[in-house]
C-alpha positions in Angstrom: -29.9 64.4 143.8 -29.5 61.5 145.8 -32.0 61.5 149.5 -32.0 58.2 151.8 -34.1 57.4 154.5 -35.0 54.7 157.0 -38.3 54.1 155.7 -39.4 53.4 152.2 -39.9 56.5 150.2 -42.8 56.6 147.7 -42.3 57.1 144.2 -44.2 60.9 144.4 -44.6 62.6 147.7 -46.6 65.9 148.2 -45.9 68.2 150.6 -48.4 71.5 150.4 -47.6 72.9 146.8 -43.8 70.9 146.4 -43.6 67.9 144.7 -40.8 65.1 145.1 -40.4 62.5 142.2 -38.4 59.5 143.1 -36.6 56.6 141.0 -34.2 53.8 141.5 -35.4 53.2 145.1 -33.5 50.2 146.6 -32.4 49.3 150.2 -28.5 49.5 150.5 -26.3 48.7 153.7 -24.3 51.3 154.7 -21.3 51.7 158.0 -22.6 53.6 160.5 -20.6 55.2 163.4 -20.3 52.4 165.8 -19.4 50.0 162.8 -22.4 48.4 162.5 -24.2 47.6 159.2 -26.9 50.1 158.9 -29.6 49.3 156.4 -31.6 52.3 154.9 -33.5 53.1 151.4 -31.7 55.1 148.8 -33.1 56.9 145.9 -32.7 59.3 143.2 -35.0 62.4 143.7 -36.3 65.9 142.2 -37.7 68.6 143.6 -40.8 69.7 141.4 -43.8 71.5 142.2 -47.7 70.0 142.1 -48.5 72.7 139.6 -45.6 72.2 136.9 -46.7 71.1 133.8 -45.1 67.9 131.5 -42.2 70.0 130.2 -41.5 71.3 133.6 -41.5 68.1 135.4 -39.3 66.2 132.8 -37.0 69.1 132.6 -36.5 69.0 136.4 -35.7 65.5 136.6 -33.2 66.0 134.2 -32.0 68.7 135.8 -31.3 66.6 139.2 -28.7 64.1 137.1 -27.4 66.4 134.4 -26.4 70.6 134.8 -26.9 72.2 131.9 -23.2 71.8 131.4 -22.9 68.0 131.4 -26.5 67.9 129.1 -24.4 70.3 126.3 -21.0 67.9 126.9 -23.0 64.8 127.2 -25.2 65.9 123.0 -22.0 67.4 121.8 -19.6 64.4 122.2 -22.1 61.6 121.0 -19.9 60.5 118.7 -16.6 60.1 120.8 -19.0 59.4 123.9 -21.7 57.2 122.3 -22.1 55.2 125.8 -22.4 58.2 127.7 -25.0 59.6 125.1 -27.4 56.3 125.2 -27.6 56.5 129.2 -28.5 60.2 128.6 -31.0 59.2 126.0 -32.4 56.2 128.3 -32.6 58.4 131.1 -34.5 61.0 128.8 -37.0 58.5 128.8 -37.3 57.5 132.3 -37.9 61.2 132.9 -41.1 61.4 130.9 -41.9 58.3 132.1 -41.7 59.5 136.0 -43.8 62.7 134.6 -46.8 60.8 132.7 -46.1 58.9 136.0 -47.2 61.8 137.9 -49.9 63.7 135.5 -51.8 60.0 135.7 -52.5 60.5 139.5 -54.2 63.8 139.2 
């Protein structure tokens, strides 16, 4: 899922037992009400918890792009798709990536 917020996030933010794993943060410009230009930080986010193991964490991450639905659709049409597959892979990836990412801090 997508979050935004006026201040940085950080790439893994605890809060009591819930974990929140974030990626592709960037500042964007967005229209506010009055039709000024309002800057804020947007990133990609799942909600995890502090106690899930490697599997979990990469499986949740996942889970925050891709429902199980797209996942099946996105492995059973590699070969009409193979575009859409390779960003799946890649993102793979970057999921056990953001869970070492993690696992390293504790």
């Amino acid at each position: 899922m997508k979050m935004y917020s006026t201040e940085k996030p950080e790439g893994y933010a605890v809060s009591a037992q819930e974990l929140r794993i974030r990626w592709n943060i960037k500042q964007v410009t967005a229209p506010s009400v009055n039709d000024e230009e309002l800057t804020q930080w947007e990133a990609n986010e799942a909600l995890c918890s502090i106690y899930d193991e490697r599997g979990d964490l990469i499986e949740k991450v996942i889970g925050s792009v891709y429902d199980t639905g797209a996942e099946i659709a996105t492995i059973n049409n590699q070969v009409t798709k193979p575009e859409a597959y390779a960003d799946y892979q890649a993102f793979r990836l970057q999921a056990k990536t953001l869970a070492d990412g993690w696992l390293a801090t504790k």
